[in-house]
Structure formats: structure tokens, C-alpha cells
C-alpha positions as CSV (number, residue, x, y, z in Angstrom):
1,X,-24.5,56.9,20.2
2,X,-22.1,54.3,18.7
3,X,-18.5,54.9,17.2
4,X,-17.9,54.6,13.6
5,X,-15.0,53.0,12.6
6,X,-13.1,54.6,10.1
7,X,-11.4,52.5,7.0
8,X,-7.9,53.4,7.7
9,X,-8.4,51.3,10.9
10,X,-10.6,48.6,9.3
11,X,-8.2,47.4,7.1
12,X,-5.8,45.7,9.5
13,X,-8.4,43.8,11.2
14,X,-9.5,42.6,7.8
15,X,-5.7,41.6,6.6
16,X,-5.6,40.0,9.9
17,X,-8.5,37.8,9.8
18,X,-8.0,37.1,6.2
19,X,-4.4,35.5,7.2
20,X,-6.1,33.6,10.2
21,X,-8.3,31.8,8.5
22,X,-6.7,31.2,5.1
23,X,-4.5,28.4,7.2
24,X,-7.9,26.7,7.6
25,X,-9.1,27.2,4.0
26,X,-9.4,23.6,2.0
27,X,-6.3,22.6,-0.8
28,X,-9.0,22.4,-3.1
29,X,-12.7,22.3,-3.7
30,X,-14.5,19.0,-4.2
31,X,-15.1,18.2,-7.4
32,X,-18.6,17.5,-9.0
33,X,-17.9,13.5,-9.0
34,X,-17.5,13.4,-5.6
35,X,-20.4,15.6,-4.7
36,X,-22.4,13.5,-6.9
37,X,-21.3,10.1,-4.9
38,X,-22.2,10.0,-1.3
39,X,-19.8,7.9,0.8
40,X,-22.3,4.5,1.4
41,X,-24.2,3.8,4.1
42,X,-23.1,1.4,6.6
43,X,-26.1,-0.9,7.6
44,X,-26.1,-1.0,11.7
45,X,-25.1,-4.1,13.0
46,X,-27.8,-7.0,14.0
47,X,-29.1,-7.3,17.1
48,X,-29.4,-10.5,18.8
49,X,-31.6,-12.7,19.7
50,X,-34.0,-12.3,16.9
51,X,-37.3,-13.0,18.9
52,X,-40.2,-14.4,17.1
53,X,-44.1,-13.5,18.2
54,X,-44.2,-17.3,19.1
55,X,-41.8,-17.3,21.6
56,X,-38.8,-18.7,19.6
57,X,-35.6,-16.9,20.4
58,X,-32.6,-17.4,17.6
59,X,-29.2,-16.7,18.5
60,X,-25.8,-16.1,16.1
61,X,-22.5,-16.3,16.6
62,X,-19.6,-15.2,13.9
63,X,-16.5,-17.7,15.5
64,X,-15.1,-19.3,11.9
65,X,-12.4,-20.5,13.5
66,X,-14.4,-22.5,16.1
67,X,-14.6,-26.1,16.6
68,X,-17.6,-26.5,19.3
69,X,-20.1,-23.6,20.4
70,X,-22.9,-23.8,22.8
71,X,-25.9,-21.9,24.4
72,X,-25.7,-21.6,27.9
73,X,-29.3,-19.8,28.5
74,X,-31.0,-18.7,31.9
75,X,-33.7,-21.7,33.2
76,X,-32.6,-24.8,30.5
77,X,-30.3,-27.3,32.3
78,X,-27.8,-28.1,29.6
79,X,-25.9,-26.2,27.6
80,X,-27.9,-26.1,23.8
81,X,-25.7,-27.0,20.8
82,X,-24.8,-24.7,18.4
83,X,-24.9,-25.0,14.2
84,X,-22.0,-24.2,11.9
85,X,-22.6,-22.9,8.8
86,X,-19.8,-22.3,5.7
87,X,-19.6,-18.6,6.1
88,X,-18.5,-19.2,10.6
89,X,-22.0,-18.4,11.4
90,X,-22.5,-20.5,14.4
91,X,-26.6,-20.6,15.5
92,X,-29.6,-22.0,17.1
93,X,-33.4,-21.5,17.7
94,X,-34.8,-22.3,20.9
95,X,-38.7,-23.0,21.0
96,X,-41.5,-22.1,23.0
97,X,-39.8,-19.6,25.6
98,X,-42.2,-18.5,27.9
99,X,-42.8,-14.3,28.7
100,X,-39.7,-14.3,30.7
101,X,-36.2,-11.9,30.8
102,X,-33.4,-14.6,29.9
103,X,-29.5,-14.4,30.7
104,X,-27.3,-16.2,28.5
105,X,-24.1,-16.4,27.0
106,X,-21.6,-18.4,24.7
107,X,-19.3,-21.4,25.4
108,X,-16.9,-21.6,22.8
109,X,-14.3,-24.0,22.7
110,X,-14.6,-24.2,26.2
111,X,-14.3,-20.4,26.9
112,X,-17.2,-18.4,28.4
113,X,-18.2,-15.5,25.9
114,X,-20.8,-12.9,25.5
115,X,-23.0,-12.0,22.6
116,X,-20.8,-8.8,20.4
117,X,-24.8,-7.6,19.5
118,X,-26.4,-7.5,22.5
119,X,-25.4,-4.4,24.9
120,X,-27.8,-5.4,27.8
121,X,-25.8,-7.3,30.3
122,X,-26.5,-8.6,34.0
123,X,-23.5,-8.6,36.3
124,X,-22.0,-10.1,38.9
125,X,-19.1,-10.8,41.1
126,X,-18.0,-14.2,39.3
127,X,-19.6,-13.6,35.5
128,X,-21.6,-11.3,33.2
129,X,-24.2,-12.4,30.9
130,X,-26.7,-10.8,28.0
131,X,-30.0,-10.3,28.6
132,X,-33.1,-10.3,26.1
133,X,-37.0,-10.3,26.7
134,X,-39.8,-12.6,25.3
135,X,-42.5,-10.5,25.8
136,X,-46.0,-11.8,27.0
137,X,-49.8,-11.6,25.5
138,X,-50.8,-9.9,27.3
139,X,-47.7,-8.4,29.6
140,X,-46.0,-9.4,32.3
141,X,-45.5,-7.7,35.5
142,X,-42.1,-7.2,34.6
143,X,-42.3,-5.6,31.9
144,X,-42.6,-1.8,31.3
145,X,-46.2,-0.4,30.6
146,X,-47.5,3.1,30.2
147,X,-48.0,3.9,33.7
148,X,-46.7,6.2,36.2
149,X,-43.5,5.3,36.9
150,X,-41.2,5.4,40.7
151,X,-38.0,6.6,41.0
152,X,-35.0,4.6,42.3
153,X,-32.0,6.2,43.7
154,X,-28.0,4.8,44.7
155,X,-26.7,6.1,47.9
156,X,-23.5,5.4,48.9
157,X,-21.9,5.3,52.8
158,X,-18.7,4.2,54.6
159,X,-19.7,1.4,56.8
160,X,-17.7,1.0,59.4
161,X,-19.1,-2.7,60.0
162,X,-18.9,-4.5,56.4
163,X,-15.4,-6.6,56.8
164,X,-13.3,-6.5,53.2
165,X,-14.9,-3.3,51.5
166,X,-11.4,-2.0,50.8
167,X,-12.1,1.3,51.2
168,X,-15.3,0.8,53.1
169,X,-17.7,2.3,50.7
170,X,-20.7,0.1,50.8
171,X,-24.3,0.9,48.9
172,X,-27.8,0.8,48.7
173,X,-30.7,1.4,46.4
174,X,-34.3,3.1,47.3
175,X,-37.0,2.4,45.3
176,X,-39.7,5.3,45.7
177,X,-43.0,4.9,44.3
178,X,-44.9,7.2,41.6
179,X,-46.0,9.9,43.4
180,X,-43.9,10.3,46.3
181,X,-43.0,13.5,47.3
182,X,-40.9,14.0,50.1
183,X,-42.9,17.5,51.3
184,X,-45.8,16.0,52.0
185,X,-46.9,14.2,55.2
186,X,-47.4,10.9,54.0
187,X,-45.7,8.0,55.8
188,X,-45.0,5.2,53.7
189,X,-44.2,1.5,54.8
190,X,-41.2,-0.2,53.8
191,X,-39.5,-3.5,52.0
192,X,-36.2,-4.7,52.6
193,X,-35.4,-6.7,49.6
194,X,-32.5,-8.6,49.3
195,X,-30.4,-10.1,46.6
196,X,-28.0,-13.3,46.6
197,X,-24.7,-14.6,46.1
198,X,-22.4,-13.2,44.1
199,X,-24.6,-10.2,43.1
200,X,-25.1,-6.9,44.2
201,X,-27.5,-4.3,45.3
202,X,-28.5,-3.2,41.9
203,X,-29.3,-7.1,41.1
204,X,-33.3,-6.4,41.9
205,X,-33.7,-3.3,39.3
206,X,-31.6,-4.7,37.1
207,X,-32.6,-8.3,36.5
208,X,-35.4,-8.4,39.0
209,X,-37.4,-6.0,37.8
210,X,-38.6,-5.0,41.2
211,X,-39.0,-1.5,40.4
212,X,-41.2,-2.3,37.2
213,X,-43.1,-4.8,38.9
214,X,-44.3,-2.6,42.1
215,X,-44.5,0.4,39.2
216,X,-47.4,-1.8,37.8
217,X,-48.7,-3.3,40.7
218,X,-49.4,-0.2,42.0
219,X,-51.1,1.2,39.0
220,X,-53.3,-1.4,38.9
221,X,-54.4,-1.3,42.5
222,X,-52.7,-4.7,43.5
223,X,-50.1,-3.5,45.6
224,X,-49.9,0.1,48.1
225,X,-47.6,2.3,47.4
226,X,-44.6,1.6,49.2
227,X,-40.2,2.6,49.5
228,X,-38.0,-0.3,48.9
229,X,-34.5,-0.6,50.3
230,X,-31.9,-2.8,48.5
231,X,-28.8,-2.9,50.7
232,X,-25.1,-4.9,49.4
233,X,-26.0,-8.1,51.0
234,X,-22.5,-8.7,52.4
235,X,-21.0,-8.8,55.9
236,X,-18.1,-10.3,55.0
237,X,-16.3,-9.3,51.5
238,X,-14.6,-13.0,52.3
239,X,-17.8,-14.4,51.2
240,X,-16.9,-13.1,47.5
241,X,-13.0,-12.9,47.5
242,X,-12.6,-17.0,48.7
243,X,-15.1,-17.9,46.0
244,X,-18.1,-20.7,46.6
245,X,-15.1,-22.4,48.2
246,X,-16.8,-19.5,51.3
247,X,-19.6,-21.8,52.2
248,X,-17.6,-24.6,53.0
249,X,-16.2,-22.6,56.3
250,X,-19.0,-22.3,58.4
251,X,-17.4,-19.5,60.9
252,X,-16.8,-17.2,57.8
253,X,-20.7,-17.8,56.6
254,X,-22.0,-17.3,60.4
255,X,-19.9,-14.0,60.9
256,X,-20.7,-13.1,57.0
257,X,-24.9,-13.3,57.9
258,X,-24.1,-11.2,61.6
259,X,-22.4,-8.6,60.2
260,X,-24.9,-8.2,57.6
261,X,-27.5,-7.7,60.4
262,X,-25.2,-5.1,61.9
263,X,-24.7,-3.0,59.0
264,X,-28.4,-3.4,57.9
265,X,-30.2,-1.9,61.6
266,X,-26.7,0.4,62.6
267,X,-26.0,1.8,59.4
268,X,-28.8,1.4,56.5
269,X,-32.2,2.1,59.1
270,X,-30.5,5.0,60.3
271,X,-29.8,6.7,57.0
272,X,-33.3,5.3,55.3
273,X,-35.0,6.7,58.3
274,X,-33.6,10.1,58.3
275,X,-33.8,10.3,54.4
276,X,-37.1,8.8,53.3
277,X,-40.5,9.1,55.2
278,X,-40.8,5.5,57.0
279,X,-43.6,4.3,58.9
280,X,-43.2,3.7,62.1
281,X,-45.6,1.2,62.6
282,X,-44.4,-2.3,63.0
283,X,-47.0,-3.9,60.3
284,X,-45.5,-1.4,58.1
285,X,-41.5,-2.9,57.7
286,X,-40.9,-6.2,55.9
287,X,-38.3,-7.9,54.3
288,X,-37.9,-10.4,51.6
289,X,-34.7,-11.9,49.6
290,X,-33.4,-14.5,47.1
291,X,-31.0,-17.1,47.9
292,X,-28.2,-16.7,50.2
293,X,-30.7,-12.9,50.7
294,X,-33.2,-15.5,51.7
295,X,-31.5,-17.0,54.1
296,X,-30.8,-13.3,55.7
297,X,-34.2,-12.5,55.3
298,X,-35.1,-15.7,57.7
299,X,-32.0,-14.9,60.3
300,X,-32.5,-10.7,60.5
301,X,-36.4,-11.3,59.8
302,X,-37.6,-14.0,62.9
303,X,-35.1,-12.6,65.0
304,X,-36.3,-9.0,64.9
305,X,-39.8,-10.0,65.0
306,X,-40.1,-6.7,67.2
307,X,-38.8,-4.3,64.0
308,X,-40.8,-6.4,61.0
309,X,-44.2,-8.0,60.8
310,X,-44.0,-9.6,56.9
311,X,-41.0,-11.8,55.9
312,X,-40.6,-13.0,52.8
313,X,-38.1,-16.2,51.8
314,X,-37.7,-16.8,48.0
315,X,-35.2,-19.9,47.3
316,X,-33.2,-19.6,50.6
317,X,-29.5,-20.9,50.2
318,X,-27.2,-20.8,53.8
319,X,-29.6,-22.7,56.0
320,X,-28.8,-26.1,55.2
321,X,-28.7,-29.3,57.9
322,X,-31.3,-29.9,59.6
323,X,-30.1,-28.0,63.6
324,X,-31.8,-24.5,62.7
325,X,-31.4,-23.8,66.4
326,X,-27.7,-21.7,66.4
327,X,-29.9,-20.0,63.7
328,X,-33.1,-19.0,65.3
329,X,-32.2,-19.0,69.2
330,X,-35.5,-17.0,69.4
331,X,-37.7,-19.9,68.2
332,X,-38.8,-22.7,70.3
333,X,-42.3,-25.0,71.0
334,X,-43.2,-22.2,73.5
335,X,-42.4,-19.2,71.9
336,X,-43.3,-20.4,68.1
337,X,-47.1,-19.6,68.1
338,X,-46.5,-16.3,69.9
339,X,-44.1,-15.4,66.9
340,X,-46.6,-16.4,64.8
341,X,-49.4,-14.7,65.4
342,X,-47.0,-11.5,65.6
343,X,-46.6,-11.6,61.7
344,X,-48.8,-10.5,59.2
345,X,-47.2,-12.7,56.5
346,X,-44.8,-15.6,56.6
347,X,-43.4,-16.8,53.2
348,X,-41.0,-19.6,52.2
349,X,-40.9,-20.3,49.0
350,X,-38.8,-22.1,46.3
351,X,-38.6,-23.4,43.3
352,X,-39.5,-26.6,42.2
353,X,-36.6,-27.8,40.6
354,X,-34.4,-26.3,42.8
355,X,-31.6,-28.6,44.9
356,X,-32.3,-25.9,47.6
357,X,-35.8,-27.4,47.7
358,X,-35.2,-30.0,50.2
359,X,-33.3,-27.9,52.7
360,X,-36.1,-25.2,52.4
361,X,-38.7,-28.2,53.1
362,X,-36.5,-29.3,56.3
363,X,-37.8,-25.8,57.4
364,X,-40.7,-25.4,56.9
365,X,-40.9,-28.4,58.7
366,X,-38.9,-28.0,61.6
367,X,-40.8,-24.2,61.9
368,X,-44.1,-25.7,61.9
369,X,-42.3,-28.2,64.7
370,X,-41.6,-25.0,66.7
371,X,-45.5,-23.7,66.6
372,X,-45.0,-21.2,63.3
373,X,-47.4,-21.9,60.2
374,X,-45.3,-19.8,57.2
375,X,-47.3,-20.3,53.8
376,X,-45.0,-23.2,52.0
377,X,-44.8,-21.8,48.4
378,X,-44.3,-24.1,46.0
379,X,-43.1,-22.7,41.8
380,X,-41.9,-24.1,38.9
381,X,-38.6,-24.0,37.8
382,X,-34.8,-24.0,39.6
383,X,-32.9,-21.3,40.6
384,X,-33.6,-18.6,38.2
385,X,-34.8,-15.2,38.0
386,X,-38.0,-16.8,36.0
387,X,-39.0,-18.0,40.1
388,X,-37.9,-15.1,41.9
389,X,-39.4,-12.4,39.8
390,X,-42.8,-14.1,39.9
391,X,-42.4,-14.7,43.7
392,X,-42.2,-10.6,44.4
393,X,-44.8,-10.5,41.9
394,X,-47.2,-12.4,43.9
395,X,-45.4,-11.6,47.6
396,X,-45.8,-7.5,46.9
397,X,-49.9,-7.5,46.4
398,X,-50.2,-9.1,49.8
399,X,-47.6,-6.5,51.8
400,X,-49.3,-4.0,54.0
401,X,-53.1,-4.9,53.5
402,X,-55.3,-3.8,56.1
């Protein structure tokens, strides 16, 4: 039964509370004018670029003070001019852009700036940028569709091999695909997939889009259902902290790309193996990368021939000269073919307009010297995201096929 509470105690409580909150009572009520005017509402800011359905992206700038601004945008070669008008408005509308995710940013007056509207940005070690979309007609591969989706997850570790890391906390991303569960039996094979200089691990999700692109692949029965690793492509924090002035030192880029095999098969393999459900077939492991990951693909790839039977060379930047030898010890006339017809898929590919061409056709050339016959893949454009996220996009379908 409950307790009543008599008046003679109630009244306190009551001349308490009152005094409590009369400290928090308004000076005085609002009065019927203001009631009757609502404070105005403050129109969101623009976002920018304004994208057009035929591929024309305009960009604005607000810099009244300015004398000279300029468009530096992802796949043109020259920085694009920039239009003043009498309010500071500083803009420009570039033309036919094809399906693509762009980076770009601002010059003004000399100094590098980003867009104030645009809250997507790609990083990096030496510079950030914006990012927009021109969306294709149909889509892309790299771009989102309603399908089931993978999941992709950051671990971090102390690596005890990765020189400069301050603290020695280095990274890597796992891509898992839609469907996985970790309680069932399956055993899925695996990418390595690397990014370049002056990026890091999150470089491929980010402005890759390689989680997107296997998402859709796979829905659409072009590509099996595999786990991704993205590993920080460093051996050597030198490689970042001395600048592109790094590559001129040849010792530092050697012990940079060994290192990075060290950390990848005595730290990353061990962890991916006991945390994710690998394959433990040899056809099942490959690896791929861009740029200066290209070039690491190629060292850690043909020299481990035993551990992966796919590799995958987009835009390859490290290799340069034409002794490969130091390189690829493992390679010769007599043990080329044999190497060769160990691997499921050889790739090296490039860009067009890239100046890393010609060293990646030196190569191809002095492999197919050595007995090996990789598939020479030739795209348009230089070296941009544009060539590398249409390389996966074509490399992934072939992975793994029976």
C-alpha cells in the first residue's frame, strides 16, 4: 500500500521547488510582434561544382581581392583560367567531362587553395584536394548502385620493421565482400592492392573506389567474391619526410621497396591470415598497385612467385633504367618461361600519356627478353585516378577464374 503525504510536509517541497526554478524563469514574455516575426531563414550555402547532365562542371570562387585565379583539375595538363566578375566571383565551366571522380583545387595568386563548398576531400602526404563526380549514362563501376554492399575495415599494428613510423603504428584496410561471414567455412582468395607515393592506405576506398567497384562487379557476376588487403605502402618513412627529392638516392628507394616486402609477408600475412578466412591455394593470392605500389607489386610479386599466381602492375613508377636485374635476381632467359607459365595473370599496364610510359615499355620488353609474356596494357590518359580506377575495373573480373 503507498504512503500519503500529508500537506504540512508538502508545502516545503513546493516553496522549495518554486524558488529553484524561478531563477530560470524568463525577464519577460515575448511579446505578440515578435511571435508574429520568425527570425529569417538562412539559405544553405552552394555547393560546388554545379554539374550539368552534359558533362560540364562549373566552378566558383569568392576571392575579391584577387588578381589571378586558376583551376587546377584532376586529368587536364594546364592549369584552366579563371573569370572575374564585379561582385569577386571568380569562375569557369569546363566542357565535356567524361563519367569520372575528379580532384581539383584553386591557385590563387600563386597560393594552393581548396574549394570553402565542397566538403569531399582526397588526401595526401604533400596536398589535399576536392573531389566531385560526373556521373555516367548509364553508371560506372565506380559509382554506388543499389546492390549489396562489402564491408571494409582499418586495423591498426606496431610494426616492428617500417623505419620512421614515429611511434611505429602502421595500418591496413580489408575489404570484405557482401556476404561474408566469418562463421562459415568459406575460404576466400585474396588481393593485395597497393597504393602510391605520397598516399596512404585508405587511398583505394577513398579515391579508388575499389571497394565500390568489386561491390558491383560482384553483383553483376563479373568478378568472385573476394577480401582485399590495403597495407601503408611504406618501408621507409624517409621516402615521405625527404620529399620527391627520396627518389634521387637510390639506397634509400632500394631499402624503402625491401622493407616494404618485410613488413607485408612478416607482419600484414600473419595478422590477415589469422583474422580473415584466406585461401590457401596459390592461384588464390594476388597483388596489384599504382605507381610507386606498382613498382612493389612487380619486386614483392615476381619474386614470390611461390606465394602469388596473379600480379597486377598499373602505371609503375621506381623501376626506371633500363638494368632490371638488382631488381628481379629471380628472372633470367632460363628461368623466365618457367615463371611464366606459373602465373595465372601478368599485367603491366599504363597510361598513355604518362612520362612513366617509356620506362614501363623498357619492361615489358626486357621481361619478354627474359622468356615472360605479361599482357602490355595500353589506356588513355596520364597519371590519374581516371587510368587506375578503370585498370582494377577491368584487372578484378579476370582474378581467380577457373
Amino acid at each position: 500500500m503507498s504512503k500519503l503525504i500529508r500537506p504540512a510536509l508538502l508545502l516545503p517541497v513546493l516553496c522549495f521547488l518554486g524558488f529553484c526554478f524561478a531563477g530560470h524563469a524568463p525577464a519577460q514574455a515575448p511579446s505578440a510582434a515578435a511571435k508574429a516575426s520568425p527570425a529569417p531563414l538562412v539559405p544553405p550555402p552552394p555547393s560546388y561544382p554545379l554539374v550539368a547532365p552534359d558533362g560540364t562542371a562549373t566552378f566558383h570562387l569568392q576571392m575579391p581581392d584577387a588578381r589571378k585565379v586558376v583551376l587546377d583539375l584532376e586529368g587536364k595538363h594546364d592549369p584552366i583560367p579563371m573569370a572575374r566578375d564585379d561582385s569577386g566571383d571568380w569562375s569557369v565551366a569546363v566542357p565535356d567531362l567524361a563519367p569520372e571522380f575528379y580532384s581539383y583545387s584553386f591557385e590563387v595568386d600563386g597560393t594552393r587553395v581548396l574549394d570553402p563548398h565542397n566538403t569531399t576531400i582526397k588526401t595526401s602526404f604533400f596536398s589535399n584536394d576536392n573531389v566531385f563526380l560526373i556521373p555516367g549514362h548509364p553508371a560506372m563501376p565506380w559509382e554506388e548502385a543499389n546492390v549489396p554492399h562489402g564491408v571494409v575495415e582499418h586495423h591498426y599494428y606496431y610494426s616492428d620493421i617500417v623505419v620512421g613510423l614515429g611511434k611505429g603504428e602502421s595500418q591496413y584496410f580489408v575489404y570484405t565482400p557482401p556476404g561474408y561471414d566469418p562463421r562459415s567455412n568459406t575460404k576466400y582468395p585474396v588481393l593485395y592492392l597497393l597504393h602510391g607515393y605520397s598516399d596512404e592506405p585508405s587511398a583505394w576506398t577513398a579515391m579508388g573506389k575499389a571497394n565500390i567497384i568489386l561491390d558491383n562487379l560482384i553483383a553483376q557476376g563479373k568478378a568472385k567474391p573476394m577480401i582485399v588487403v590495403m597495407p601503408w605502402g611504406y618501408g621507409d618513412m624517409h621516402m615521405i619526410t625527404d620529399g620527391w627529392a627520396a627518389w634521387r638516392d637510390p639506397s634509400l628507394v632500394m631499402a624503402n621497396f625491401s622493407k616494404f616486402g618485410d613488413a607485408v609477408f612478416k607482419e600484414v600475412m600473419p595478422r590477415v591470415n589469422a583474422e580473415y578466412p584466406i585461401s590457401g591455394k596459390r592461384e588464390d593470392h594476388a597483388i596489384a598497385g599504382l605507381s610507386m605500389g606498382g613498382a612493389e607489386t612487380l619486386i614483392v610479386g615476381l619474386n614470390h612467385t611461390d606465394y602469388f599466381g596473379s600480379i597486377g602492375s598499373f602505371s609503375a613508377g621506381g623501376i626506371g633504367g633500363d638494368h632490371f636485374e638488382p631488381l628481379f635476381p629471380a628472372i633470367t632467359p632460363q628461368t623466365g618461361p618457367r615463371i611464366q607459365s606459373s602465373l595465372k595473370l601478368f599485367w603491366v599496364a599504363c597510361g598513355t600519356e604518362d612520362g612513366l610510359n617509356e620506362p614501363n615499355q623498357n619492361f615489358i620488353a626486357w621481361l619478354r627478353r627474359n622468356g615472360l609474356q605479361p599482357t602490355a596494357v595500353h589506356t588513355p590518359g596520364a597519371h590519374v585516378w581516371m587510368v587506375w580506377r578503370d585498370n582494377l575495373s577491368k584487372f578484378a573480373p579476370l582474378l581467380f577464374q577457373n
